[in-house]
C-alpha positions as CSV (number, residue, x, y, z in Angstrom):
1,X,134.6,59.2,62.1
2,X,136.2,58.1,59.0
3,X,138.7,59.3,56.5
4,X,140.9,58.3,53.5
5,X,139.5,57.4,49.5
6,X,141.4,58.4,47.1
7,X,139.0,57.6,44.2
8,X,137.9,60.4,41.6
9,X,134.8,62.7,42.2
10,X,133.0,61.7,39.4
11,X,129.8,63.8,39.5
12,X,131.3,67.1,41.3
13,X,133.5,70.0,39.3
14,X,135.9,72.4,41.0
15,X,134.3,75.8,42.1
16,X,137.4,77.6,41.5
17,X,138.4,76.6,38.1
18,X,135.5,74.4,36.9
19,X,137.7,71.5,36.7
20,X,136.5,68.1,37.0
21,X,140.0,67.1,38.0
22,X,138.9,66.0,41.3
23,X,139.1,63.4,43.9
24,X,138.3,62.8,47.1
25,X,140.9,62.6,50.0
26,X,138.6,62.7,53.6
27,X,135.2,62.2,54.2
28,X,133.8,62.5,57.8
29,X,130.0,62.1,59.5
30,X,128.7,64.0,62.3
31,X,130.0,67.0,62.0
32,X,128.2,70.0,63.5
33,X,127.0,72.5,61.0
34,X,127.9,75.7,62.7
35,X,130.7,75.7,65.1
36,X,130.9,79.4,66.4
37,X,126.7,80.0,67.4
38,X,126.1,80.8,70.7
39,X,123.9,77.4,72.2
40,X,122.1,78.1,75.7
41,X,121.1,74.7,76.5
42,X,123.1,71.2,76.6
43,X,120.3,68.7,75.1
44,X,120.1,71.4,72.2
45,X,124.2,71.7,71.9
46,X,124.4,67.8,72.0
47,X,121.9,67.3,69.5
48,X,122.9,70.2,67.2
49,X,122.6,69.3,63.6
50,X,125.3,67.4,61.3
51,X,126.4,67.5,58.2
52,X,129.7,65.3,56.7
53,X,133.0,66.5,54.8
54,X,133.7,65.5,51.6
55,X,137.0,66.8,51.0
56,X,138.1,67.0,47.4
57,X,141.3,68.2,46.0
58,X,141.4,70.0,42.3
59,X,144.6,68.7,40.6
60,X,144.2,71.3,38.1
61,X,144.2,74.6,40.3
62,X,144.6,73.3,44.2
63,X,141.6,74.3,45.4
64,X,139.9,72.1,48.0
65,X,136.6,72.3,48.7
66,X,133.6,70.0,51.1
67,X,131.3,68.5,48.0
68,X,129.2,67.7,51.2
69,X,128.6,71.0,51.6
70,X,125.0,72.6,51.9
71,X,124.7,76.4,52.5
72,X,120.9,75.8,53.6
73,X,122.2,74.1,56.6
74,X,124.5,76.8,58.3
75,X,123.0,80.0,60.1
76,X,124.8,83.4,60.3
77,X,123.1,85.7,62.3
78,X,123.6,87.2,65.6
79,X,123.7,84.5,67.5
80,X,127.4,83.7,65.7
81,X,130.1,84.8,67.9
82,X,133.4,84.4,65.8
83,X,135.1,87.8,67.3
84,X,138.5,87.1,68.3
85,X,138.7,90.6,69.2
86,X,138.7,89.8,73.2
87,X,142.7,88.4,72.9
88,X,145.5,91.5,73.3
89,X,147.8,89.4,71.1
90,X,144.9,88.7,68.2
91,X,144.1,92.4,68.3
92,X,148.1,94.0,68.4
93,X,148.4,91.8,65.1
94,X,144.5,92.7,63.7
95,X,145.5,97.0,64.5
96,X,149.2,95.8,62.9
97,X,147.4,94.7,59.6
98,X,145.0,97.6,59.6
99,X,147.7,99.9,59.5
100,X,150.2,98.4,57.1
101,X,147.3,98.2,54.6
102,X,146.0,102.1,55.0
103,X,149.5,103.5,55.2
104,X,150.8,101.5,51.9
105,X,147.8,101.6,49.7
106,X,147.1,105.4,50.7
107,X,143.9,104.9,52.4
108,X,143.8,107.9,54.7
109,X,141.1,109.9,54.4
110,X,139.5,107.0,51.6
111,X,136.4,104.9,51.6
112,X,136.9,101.0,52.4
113,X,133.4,98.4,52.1
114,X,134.6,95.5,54.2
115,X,132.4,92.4,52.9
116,X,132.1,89.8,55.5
117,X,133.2,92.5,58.7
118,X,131.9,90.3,61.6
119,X,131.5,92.3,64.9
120,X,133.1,95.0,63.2
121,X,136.3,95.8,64.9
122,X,138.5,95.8,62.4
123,X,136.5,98.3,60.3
124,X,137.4,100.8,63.9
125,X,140.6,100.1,63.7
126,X,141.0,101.0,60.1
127,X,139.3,103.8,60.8
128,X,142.0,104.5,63.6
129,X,144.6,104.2,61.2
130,X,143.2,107.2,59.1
131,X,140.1,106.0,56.4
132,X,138.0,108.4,56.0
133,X,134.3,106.2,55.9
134,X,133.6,102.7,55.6
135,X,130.5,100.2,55.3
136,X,130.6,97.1,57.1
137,X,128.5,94.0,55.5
138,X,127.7,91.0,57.6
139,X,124.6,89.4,58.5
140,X,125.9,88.7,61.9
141,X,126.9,92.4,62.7
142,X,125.4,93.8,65.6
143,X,126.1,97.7,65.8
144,X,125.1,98.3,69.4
145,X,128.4,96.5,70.0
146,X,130.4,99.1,68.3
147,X,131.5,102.5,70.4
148,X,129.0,105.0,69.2
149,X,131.9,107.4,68.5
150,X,132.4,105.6,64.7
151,X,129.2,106.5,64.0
152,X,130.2,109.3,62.0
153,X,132.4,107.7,59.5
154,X,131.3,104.1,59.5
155,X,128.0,102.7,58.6
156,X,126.6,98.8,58.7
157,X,124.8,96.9,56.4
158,X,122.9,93.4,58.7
159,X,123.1,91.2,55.2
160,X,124.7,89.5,52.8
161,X,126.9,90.7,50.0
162,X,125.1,89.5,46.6
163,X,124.1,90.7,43.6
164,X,121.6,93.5,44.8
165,X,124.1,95.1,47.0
166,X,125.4,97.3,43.5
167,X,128.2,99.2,42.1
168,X,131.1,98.9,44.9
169,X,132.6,102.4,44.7
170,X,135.1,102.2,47.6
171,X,138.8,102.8,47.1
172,X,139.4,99.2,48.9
173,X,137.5,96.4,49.0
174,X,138.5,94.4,52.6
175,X,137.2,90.5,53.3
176,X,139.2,88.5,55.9
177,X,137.9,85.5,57.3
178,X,135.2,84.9,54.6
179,X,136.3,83.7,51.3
180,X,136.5,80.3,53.2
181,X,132.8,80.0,54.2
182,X,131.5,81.0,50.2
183,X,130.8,77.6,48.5
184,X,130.8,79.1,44.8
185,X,134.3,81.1,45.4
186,X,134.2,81.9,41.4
187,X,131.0,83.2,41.4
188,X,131.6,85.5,44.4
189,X,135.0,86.7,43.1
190,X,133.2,87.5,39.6
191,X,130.5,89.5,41.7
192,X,132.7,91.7,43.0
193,X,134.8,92.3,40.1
194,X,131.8,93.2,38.2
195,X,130.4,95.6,40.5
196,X,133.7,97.1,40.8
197,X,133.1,98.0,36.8
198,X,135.4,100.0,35.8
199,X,137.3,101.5,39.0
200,X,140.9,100.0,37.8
201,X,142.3,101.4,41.1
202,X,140.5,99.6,44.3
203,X,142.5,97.6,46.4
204,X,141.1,94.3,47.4
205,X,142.9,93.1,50.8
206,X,141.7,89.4,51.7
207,X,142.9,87.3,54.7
208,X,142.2,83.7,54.9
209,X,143.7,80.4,56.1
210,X,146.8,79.1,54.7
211,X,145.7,75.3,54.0
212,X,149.0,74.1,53.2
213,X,149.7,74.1,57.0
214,X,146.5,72.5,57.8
215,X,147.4,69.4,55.5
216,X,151.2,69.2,56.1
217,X,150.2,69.5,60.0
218,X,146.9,67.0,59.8
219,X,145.8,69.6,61.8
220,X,142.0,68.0,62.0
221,X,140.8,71.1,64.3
222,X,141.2,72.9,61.7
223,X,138.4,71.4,58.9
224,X,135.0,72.1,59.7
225,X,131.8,72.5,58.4
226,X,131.4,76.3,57.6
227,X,135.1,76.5,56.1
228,X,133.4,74.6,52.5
229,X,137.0,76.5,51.1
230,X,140.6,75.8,51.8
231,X,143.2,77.8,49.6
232,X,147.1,77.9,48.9
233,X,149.1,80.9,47.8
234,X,148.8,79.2,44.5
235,X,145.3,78.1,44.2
236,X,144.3,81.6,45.6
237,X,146.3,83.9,43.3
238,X,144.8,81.5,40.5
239,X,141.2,81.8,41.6
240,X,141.8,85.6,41.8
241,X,143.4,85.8,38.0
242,X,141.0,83.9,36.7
243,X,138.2,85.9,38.0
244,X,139.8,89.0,36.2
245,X,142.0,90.3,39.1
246,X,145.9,91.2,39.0
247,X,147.3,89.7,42.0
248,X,149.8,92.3,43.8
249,X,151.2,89.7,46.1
250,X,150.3,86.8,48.7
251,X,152.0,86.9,52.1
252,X,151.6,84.7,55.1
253,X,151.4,86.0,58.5
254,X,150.3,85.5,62.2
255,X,152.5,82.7,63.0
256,X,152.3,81.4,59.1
257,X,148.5,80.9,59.6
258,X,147.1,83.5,58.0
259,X,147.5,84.2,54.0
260,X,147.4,87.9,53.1
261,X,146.4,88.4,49.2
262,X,146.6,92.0,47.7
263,X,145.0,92.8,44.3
264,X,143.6,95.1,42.0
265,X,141.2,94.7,39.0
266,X,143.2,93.6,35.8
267,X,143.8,96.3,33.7
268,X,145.6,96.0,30.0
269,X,149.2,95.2,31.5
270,X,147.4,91.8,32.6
271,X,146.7,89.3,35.7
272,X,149.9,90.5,37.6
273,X,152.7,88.1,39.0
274,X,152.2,84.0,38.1
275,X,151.0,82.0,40.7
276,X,153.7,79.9,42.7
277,X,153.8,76.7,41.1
278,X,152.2,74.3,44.3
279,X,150.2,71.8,43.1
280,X,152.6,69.2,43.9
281,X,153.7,70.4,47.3
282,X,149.9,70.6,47.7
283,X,149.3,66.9,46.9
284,X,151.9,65.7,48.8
285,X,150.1,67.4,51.5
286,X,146.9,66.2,50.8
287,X,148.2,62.3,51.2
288,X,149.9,63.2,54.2
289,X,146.6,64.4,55.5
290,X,144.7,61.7,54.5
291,X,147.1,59.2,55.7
292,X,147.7,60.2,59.0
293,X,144.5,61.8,60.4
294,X,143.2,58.6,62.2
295,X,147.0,58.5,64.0
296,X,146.6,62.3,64.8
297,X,142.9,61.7,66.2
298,X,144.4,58.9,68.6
299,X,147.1,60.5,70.3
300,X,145.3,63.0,71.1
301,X,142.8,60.4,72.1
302,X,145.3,58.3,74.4
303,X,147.1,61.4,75.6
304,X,143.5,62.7,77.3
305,X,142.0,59.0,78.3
306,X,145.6,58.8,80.2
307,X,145.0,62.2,82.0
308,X,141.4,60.9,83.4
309,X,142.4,57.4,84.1
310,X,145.0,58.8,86.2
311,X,142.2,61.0,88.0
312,X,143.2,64.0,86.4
313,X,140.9,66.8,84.2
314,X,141.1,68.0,80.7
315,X,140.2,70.9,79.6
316,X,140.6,72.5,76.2
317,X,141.3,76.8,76.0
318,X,139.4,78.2,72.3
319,X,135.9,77.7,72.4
320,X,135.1,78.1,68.7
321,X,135.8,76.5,65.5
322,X,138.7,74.6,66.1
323,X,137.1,73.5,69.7
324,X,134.5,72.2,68.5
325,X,136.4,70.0,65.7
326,X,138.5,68.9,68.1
327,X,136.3,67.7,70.9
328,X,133.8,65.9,68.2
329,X,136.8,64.0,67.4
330,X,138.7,63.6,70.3
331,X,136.9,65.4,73.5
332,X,135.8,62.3,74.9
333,X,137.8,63.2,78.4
334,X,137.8,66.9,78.3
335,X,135.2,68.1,81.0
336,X,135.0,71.9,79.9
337,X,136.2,74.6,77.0
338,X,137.4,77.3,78.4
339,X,137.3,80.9,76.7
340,X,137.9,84.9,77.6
341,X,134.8,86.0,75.4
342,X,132.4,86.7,77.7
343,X,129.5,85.9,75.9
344,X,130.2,82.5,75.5
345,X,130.4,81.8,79.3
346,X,127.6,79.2,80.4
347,X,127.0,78.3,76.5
348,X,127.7,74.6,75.4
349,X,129.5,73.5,72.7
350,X,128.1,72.2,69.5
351,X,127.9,68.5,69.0
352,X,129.5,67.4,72.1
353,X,127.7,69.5,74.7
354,X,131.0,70.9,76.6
355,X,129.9,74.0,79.0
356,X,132.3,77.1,78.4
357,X,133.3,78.6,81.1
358,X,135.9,81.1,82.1
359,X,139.1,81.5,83.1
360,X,138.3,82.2,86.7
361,X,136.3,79.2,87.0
362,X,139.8,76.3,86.3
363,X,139.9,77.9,90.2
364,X,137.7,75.3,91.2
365,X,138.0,72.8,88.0
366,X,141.8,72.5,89.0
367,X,142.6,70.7,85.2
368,X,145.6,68.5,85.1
369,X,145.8,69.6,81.0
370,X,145.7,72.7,79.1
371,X,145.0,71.8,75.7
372,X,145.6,75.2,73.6
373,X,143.5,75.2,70.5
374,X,145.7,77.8,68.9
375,X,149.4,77.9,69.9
376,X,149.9,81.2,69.7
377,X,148.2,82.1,72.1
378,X,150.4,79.7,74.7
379,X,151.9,83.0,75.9
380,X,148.9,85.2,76.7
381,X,146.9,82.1,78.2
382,X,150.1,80.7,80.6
383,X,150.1,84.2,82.0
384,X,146.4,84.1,82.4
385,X,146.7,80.8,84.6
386,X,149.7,81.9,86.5
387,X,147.5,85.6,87.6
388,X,144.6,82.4,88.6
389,X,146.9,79.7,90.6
390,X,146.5,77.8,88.2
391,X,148.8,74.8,87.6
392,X,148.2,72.8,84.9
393,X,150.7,71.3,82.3
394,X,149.6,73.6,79.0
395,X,150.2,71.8,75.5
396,X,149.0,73.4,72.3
397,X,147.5,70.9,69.2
């Protein structure tokens, strides 16, 4: 583990902006190259591949991105298990979403292609909320996980979205949860603008991170390998205008973790509403980051050594992405990762090996320490431990 340098990134150029404005601000070894694929056996999971983060910000436009990064290295397939769809609160705010967007951008009865659609849920629950068809593209989508009564008015595509896919003719284009894992964010953006041609009135509706938190929090769980792309409302609505878009507006949401960008292809009025002027809030947090992540790693460190030196266990609740960051860097003295997704249970984590177990089994584990890998989901997961018998001091990172 290491981090810090603050010396320019002489050979690399921003994706976002081509920029060569760069420099880098955390680097880190050993990192696990997929975070979220299901691992059935501990040796494998322990000895799961590595790659490093070379995190470099763009002083020009604010992207960051992981010059480390090498798409050849990461798999998305079915065995990548991402949904969050198994939490009520993830899917009250997933439905909340899917409705706003239909009912505002008149999508009842339209056509939406959702590029990057995962498991698929929320492409149902749009289609609860009134669109008429839609196409799913992901090459981790499995359709025999999706109720048979969409079948009708939703379709799946087991792929990627590239240049072969064609014209998009869809009233809205929908990505959440993507645009972070594409390394060449320029070149993708361009793609679909392109294949959009001339169709001056499709929506695009993205949902991503919000990186600004992640740096002003050092919130180290939150970097891994697959996410090669960290945004800003800025750096996104720039990316977006300079890739021929007009930027409708950028909210944040779910707790301030989420950004939620609406556009439209640029027509002759322009690129839309400037972007919000963040580069040096941005930097700021970018120093902070880099300055402090070593101090974050070790009070997490102490906080867990002190719960097993006192005979007590440790376990963490979010066995994905933000698990697995966490325990490479700091899980020395957790002894499980607990999660509700039931196909996860008796799979090990990536890197460090942690078995996944369910809720039902802290029973007999009997943890000292909840350590919440998402805090908002305290809520849902103390009531979960209180219907167990569970008592355990819960934090959240």
């Amino acid at each position: 583990m290491d981090s810090g340098g603050t010396g320019p990134v002489t050979e690399a150029r921003c994706r976002a902006c081509g920029s060569g404005n760069l420099y880098l601000f955390h680097h880190q070894r050993g990192v696990p190259v997929n975070s979220c694929l299901l691992v059935g056996d501990e040796t494998e999971a322990i000895r799961f591949p590595t790659g490093e983060l070379s995190m470099a910000f763009c002083r020009t436009c604010g992207f960051i991105q992981n010059d480390s990064f090498d798409e050849k290295m990461t798999e998305y397939s079915d065995r990548y298990e991402e949904t969050q769809a198994f939490s009520k609160r993830f899917v009250e705010f997933a439905r909340g979403v899917a409705t706003d967007w239909v009912d505002r951008h008149d999508l009842r009865g339209k056509r939406v292609i959702e590029i990057g659609c995962g498991k698929g849920e929320f492409l149902t629950y749009m289609a609860d909320a009134g669109i008429g068809s839609g196409i799913g593209i992901d090459p981790g989508v499995d359709p025999a996980r999706i109720d048979p009564g969409y079948e009708e008015r939703l379709s799946w595509v087991p792929g990627w979205f590239d240049g072969s896919y064609g014209p998009l003719e869809a009233d809205a284009i929908v990505c959440r949860h993507t645009l972070e894992h594409v390394a060449e964010v320029q070149e993708f953006l361009t793609l679909i603008r392109e294949a959009l041609g001339d169709r001056l009135d499709t929506v695009l509706l993205f949902e991503l991170p919000d990186t600004m938190r992640v740096l002003e929090e050092a919130a180290f769980w939150d970097v891994y390998y697959e996410h090669c792309s960290y945004f800003s409302e800025g750096s996104l609505t720039r990316l977006f205008q300079k890739c021929g878009f007009e930027v409708l507006g950028v909210t944040l949401a779910y707790d301030d973790q989420y950004l939620l960008l609406e556009a439209r292809p640029a027509g002759p009025s322009g690129p839309g509403q400037s972007a919000p002027d963040d580069l040096e809030r941005l930097e700021k947090g970018v120093d902070h980051f880099s300055s402090t992540y070593r101090d974050v790693v070790e009070a997490w460190q102490s906080r867990l050594s002190g719960v097993a030196a006192g005979g007590g266990r440790a376990v963490i609740w979010g066995a994905s992405s933000k698990g697995v960051s966490f325990l490479v860097s700091a899980g020395e003295n957790v002894v499980a990762a607990v999660d509700i997704n039931p196909n996860k249970h008796g799979m090990y984590m990536a890197g460090t090996g942690h078995q996944i177990v369910a809720p039902e089994e802290l029973v007999e584990i009997a943890p000292e320490l909840v350590v919440v890998m998402n805090p908002i989901y305290i809520e849902e997961i103390t009531a979960d431990l209180a219907r167990l018998g569970v008592e355990a001091e819960v934090i959240a990172v």
